[in-house]
C-alpha positions in Angstrom: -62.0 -151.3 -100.4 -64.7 -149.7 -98.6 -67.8 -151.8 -98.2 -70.6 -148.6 -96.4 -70.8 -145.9 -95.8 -72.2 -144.9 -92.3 -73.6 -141.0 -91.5 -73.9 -139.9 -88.1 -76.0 -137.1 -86.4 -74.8 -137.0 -82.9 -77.6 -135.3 -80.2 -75.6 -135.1 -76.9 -78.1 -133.8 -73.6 -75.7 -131.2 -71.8 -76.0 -130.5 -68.3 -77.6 -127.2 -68.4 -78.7 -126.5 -71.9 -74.8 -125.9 -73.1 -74.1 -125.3 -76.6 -74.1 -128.9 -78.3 -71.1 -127.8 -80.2 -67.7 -128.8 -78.1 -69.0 -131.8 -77.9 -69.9 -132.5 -81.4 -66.4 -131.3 -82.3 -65.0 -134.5 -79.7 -67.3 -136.5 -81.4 -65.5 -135.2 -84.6 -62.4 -135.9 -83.3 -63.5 -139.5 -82.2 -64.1 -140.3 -86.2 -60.9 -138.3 -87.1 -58.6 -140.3 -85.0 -59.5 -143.6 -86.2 -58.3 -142.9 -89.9 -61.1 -144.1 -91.5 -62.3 -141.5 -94.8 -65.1 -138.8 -93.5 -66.8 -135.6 -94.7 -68.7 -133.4 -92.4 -71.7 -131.9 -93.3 -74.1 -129.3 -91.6 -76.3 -131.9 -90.2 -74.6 -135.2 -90.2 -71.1 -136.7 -91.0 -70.2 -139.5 -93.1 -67.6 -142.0 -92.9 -66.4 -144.6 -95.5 -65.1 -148.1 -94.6 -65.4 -151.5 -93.1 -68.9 -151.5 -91.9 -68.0 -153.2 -88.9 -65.0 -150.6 -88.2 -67.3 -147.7 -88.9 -70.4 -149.2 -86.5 -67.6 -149.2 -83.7 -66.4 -145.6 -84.1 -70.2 -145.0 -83.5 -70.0 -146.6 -80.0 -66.7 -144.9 -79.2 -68.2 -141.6 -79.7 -71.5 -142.3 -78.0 -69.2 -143.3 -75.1 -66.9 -140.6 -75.2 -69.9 -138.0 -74.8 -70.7 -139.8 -71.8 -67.0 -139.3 -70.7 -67.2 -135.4 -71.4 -70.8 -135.3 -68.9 -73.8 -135.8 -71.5 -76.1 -137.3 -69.3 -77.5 -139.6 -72.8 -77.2 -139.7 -76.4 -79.1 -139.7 -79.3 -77.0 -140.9 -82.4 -79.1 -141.0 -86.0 -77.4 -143.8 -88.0 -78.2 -144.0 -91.4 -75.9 -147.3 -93.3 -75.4 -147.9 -96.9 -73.9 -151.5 -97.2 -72.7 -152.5 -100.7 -69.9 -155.7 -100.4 -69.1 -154.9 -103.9 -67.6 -151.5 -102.4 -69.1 -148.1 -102.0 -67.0 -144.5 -101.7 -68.1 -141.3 -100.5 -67.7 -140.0 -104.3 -69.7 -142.4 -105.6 -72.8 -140.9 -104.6 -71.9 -137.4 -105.2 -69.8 -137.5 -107.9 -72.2 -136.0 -110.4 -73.2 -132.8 -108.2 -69.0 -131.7 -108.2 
């Protein structure tokens, strides 16, 4: 069972101003190809898991901005740790 649940803003700096986009989508991609439960939102995206698993998809996707020429990043991290397990659903249940 899922023990956090870790959202994500991901800033990437672009070389000349570019639209932020492409590489938010990678970033996307990043979280989608490691398997782990997600939901993307307009501002942020959270994933549900192991919060040691989830804290490394972070520094995979900070690294692979790097790959695709952002010069730095700025990730916003926000972490919701609950060993007795946590779901995405849980905290939104009641606004379905």
């Amino acid at each position: 069972m899922a023990n956090a649940l870790v959202s994500i803003q991901i800033i990437p700096k672009t070389k000349n101003g570019e639209d932020v986009i492409p590489y938010v989508d990678e970033a996307i991609k990043v979280i989608e190809q490691s398997g782990v439960n997600y939901e993307v939102h307009p501002l942020e995206t959270t994933m549900e898991g192991d919060l040691q698993q989830l804290l490394e998809i972070v520094a995979v996707m900070n690294k692979r901005m790097i790959e695709i020429g952002s010069s730095n990043v700025i990730s916003q991290v926000k972490v919701l740790y609950q060993p007795e397990g946590i779901t995405l659903g849980t905290l939104t249940e009641k606004y379905r």
